[in-house]
Structure formats: C-alpha cells, structure tokens
N, C-alpha and C positions, 0 to 999 in steps of 0.2 A: 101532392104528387099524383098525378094521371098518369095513363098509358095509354098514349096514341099511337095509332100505326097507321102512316101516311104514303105515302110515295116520297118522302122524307121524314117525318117525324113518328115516333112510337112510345106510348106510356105504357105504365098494367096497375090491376086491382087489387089490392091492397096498395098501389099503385095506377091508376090511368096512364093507356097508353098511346102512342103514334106510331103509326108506319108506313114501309116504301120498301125497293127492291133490291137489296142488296147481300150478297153471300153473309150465310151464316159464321159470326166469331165466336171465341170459345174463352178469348184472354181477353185484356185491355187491349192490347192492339189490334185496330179495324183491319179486318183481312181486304180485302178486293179492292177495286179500280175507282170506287166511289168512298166521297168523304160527307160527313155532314155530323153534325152535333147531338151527342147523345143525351144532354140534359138541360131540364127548361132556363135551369140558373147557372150559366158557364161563364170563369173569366178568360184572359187571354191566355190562358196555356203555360206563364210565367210564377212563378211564387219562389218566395222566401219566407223559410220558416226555423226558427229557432225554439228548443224543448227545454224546459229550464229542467226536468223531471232528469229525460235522455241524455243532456249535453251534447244532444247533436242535434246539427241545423241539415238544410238545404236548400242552395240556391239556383233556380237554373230554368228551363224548359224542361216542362214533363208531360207538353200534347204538343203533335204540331200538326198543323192544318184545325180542321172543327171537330175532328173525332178520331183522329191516330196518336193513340198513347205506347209512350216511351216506358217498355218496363224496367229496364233499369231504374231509370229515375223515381218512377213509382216504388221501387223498391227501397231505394234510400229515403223513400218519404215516409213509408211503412216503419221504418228502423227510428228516423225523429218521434215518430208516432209511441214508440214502441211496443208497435202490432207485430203479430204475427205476419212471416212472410214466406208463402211459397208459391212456387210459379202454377200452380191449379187452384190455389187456394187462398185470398189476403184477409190479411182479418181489419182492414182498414177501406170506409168508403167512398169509392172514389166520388160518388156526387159531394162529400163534404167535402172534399180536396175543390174539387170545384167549386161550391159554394164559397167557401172560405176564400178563394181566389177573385171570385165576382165582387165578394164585399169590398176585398183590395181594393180592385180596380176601381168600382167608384168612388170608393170614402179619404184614399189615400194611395193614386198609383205609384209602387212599385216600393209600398213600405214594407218592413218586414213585420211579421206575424210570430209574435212569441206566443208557445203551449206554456201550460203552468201544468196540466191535465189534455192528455190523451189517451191512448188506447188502454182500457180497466180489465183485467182478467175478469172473470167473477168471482175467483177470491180474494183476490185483492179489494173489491167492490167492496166485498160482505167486513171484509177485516175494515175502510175505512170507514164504513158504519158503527160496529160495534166499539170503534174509538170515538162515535158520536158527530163525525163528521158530516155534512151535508149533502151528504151519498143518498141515491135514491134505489131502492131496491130493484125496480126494473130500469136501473139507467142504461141509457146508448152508448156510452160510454164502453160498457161490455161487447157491442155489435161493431165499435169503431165506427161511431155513427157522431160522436159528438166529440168536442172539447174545450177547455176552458183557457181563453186567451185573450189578446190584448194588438191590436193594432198599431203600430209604430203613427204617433201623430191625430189619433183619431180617443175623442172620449168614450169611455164607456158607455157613459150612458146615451150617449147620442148611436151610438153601434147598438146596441139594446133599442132605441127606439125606430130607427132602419128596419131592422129585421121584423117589426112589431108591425111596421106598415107594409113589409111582403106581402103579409101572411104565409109564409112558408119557414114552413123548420121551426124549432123551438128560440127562444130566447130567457135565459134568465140573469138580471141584475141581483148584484149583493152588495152594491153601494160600496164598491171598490175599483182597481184598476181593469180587473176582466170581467169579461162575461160567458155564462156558458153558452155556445151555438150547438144546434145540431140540425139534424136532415131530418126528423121525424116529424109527425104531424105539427101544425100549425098548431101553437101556444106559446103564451108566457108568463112569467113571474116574477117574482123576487124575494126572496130569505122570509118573509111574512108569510106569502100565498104556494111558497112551493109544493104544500103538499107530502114531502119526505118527514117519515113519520105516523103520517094519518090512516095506513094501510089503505088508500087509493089505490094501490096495487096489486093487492094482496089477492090469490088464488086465481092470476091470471085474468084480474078484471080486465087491464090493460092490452092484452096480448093484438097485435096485429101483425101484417106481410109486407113485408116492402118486394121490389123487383133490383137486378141490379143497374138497369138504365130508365129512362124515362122515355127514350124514342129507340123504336125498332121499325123493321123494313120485314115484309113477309119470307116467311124460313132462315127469320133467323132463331138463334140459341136466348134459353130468356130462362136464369136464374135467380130464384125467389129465397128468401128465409124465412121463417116468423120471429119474432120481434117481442121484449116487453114479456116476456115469461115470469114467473117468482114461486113455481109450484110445479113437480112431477110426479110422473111421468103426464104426459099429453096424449091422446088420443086424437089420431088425426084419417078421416077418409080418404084415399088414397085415389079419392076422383074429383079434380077440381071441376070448376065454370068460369067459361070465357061471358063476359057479358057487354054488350056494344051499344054505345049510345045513341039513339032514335033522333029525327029532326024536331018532337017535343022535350028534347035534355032527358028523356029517362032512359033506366039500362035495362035489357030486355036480352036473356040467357039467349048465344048464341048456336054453344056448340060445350061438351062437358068432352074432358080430357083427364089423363094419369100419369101426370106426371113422374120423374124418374127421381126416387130417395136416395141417401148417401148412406142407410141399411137396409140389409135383405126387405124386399118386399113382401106384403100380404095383403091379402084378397082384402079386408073388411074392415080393420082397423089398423092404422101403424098406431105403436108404441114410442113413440119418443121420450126421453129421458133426461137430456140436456142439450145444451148451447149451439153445440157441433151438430148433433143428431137433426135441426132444427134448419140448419144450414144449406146450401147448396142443392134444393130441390128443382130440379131442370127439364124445361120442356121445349120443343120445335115449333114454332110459331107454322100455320099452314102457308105451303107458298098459296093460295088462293086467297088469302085473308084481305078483307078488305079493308082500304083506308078506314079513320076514323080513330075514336075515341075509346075504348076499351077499361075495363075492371078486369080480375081476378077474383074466384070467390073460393071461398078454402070451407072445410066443414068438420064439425069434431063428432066423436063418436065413444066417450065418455061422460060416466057421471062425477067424476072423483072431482070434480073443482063444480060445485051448482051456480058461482055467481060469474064464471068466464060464459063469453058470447058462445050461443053455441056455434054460430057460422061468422066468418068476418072479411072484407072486403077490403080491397086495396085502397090505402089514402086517396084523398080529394087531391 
C-alpha cells in the first residue's frame, strides 16, 4: 500500500500515497462535486456477504460511482463483521470491504462471500489463543483489517494463490474450505509457516501505520492508526514526516508535521496504551501538495520495548 497524491490519485507512509483536487471528507462518504477511487484494489461497489459467526448477511450496493460510499450500507456491513460501529468511528476496514469485493469480482462475479472470522476484539483474540487456536497475537483481525472466508464457487486454494500473485495484503492457507485475507503488508503462509507461536511479534517487533485510503487530492483529511502492537504502553513523537518520491524511486523528507491524537497532547512524548489510543490520528494534507508518490514516517521515543523499530514507515 502507497500514498499517492495526484490530481486524482493519493496513497501515504506507512502507506504510499496519490493526489488531486478535491474538498476535504471526514466519513466514507465523498463530500464535493468530484468522484474518483480511493483505493488501488476496488471491486464494483456490489457484495454479498454472509457471517456464519454474526448470522447476519448483506446484500446490496455500498459505493456508488468510484468513491461515494453508502453509510448505511457500510454500516450493516460493520454489523456482519461484528465491528464496531459509529458514525466518527468503524472498527471495520473499508479497503478490505473492497479488496474482498475486487477478489469477487474477478474469481466469481456476484458470488456470495461467507465470514467464518471477522472483526476480533483483543480479548476475544487473546482468549482464542489461550484455547490454543491459531490466533496470532498481533492479528488484523483486531484492526478489522482481516477475515477468514470462503468464496461461493471458487477453491481455496486457488484464492490463496490469487492473492499470492498480487502481492498485496496477506494470504494464509490451512488446507481447508477458507482462507485468511487481509489488507496488511504483503505475505503468506500456511499452518506450517504461520509463524503464531514463535514470538515473531512479541515486544512490538511487528508494529507498523496504515492510512485510511490509498488516493487523496490536496487538503484533504487523512487518517492513520498504527497497527501490529503486542506490548504497552508505546511511546510515540508527536511529529511525523511527509516524504515524497524523487524521479530516481527514492523518498526524500518533504515537509515534518503534527498531527492531531485522539488524547490530550504533549510536547515530547505521547503515551499510548492501547488499541483505541493508537487509532484515529489525523492530519490536513497541504492544499499546495504536489502530485506524486508519498510515505509517512512516525518515530518512537521510548526504551521499554529494545527490539521494536525505533522509526517505521508506511507499507509498500
């Protein structure tokens, strides 16, 4: 995941991004007089999804045009999910709703997409670990970033191998009916190599930032989280960098900014604590920003975890 910011298209760092010109939105639904696509992998704006977990489905339109989402709709998709939902706040991402929808559309249009696993509290996470399940302590599943399903008509493992030739988002096979997807860095595995278990995550090795679209337009709103935690509190500088890519592919610091937390602010170090606290960090893209290619860079300011990055950068 980039962040470009085109004269239509916008990613970010921990994310890459793209940009262009168009009022700043605050929800899922595109404010102003221009439409265009907020993320690199979208399907047609249609899905059907059934939650074997929830026992609730949905069918229907939940975008129309390339970039105007339906919040109702997203809302009962939140509820399949069994995210969290509030109208400032979902706990469900909407690039997997889209991903998941792009898979549809090429591997099987207009099949239905049964959850077996969607949105994981983190207690819920931890409890199905400690019954030994194949729970991953930093799972996406906690960010509403991932879930584990099945495509009406289409094999597992042939969906597993799809998503393996993206390269985008994770993929894991268990040599069964589903597989887990999700929107986070590019990898895969299966029951052998997963990894759950081996503390590969353990003290924050893992921690990275996602953004919540992949394309913005200058001055618009562009909220971040970080991601992949398993250890508190975090210590985080409370001054990011924009960094923009050159005509030899490197990124080269444009402009550093401070973005706005979802607690009291301070000068030198935030304290974050958990999940929530981690969430909803939001900054105004400049209206001068120029097309192009873009990262985010974030920076910590603790010792309490010695083998987390001390700095980390938005996804590829």
């Amino acid at each position: 995941m980039n962040l470009e910011i085109q004269y239509l298209r916008a990613g970010i760092a921990a994310a890459l991004f793209m940009l262009g010109m168009i009022p700043a939105s605050s929800s899922w639904a595109l404010d102003g007089h221009r439409d265009f696509g907020r993320y690199f992998y979208s399907g047609n704006g249609k899905i059907s999804i059934y939650s074997e977990r929830t026992e609730k489905s949905f069918s229907g339109v939940y975008r129309k045009g390339a970039g105007n989402y339906d919040e109702k709709a997203l809302g009962e998709i939140c509820r399949v999910f069994g995210a969290p939902y509030k109208p400032s706040q979902k706990g469900l991402s909407l690039r997997l709703v889209e991903f998941m929808d792009y898979l549809e559309d090429r591997l099987h249009p207009g099949a239905k997409i049964t959850l077996t696993s969607g949105y994981r509290n983190p207690e819920y996470n931890t409890m199905l670990r400690e019954k030994g399940n194949l729970a991953a302590k930093a799972s996406l599943h906690q960010y509403g970033m991932a879930a584990d399903l099945k495509i009406q008509g289409v094999n597992a493992k042939v969906l597993w191998a799809y998503i393996k030739a993206l390269k985008f988002g994770g993929a894991g096979y268990y040599h069964g009916e589903t597989i887990h997807v999700d929107v986070g860095p590019a990898r895969s595995w299966d029951e052998t190599t997963s990894g759950v278990g081996t503390g590969i995550s353990d003290d924050n090795k893992l921690i990275g930032m996602i953004m919540d679209y992949d394309v913005y337009q200058p001055g618009m709103a562009v909220t971040m989280r970080l991601i992949r935690m398993t250890a508190f509190p975090i210590g985080v500088i409370p001054e990011f960098s924009l960094f923009r890519q050159n005509p030899e592919g490197e990124f080269e610091k444009c402009l550093d900014f401070s973005p706005a937390f979802s607690i009291a602010q301070k000068e030198h170090c935030m304290d974050l604590r958990n999940i929530e606290e981690m969430d909803r960090i939001q900054w105004k893209l400049p209206g001068d920003v120029k097309p192009g290619q873009y990262k985010i860079q974030a920076r910590f300011c603790d010792d309490a975890w010695p083998d987390m990055p001390r700095e980390i950068l938005t996804p590829e």
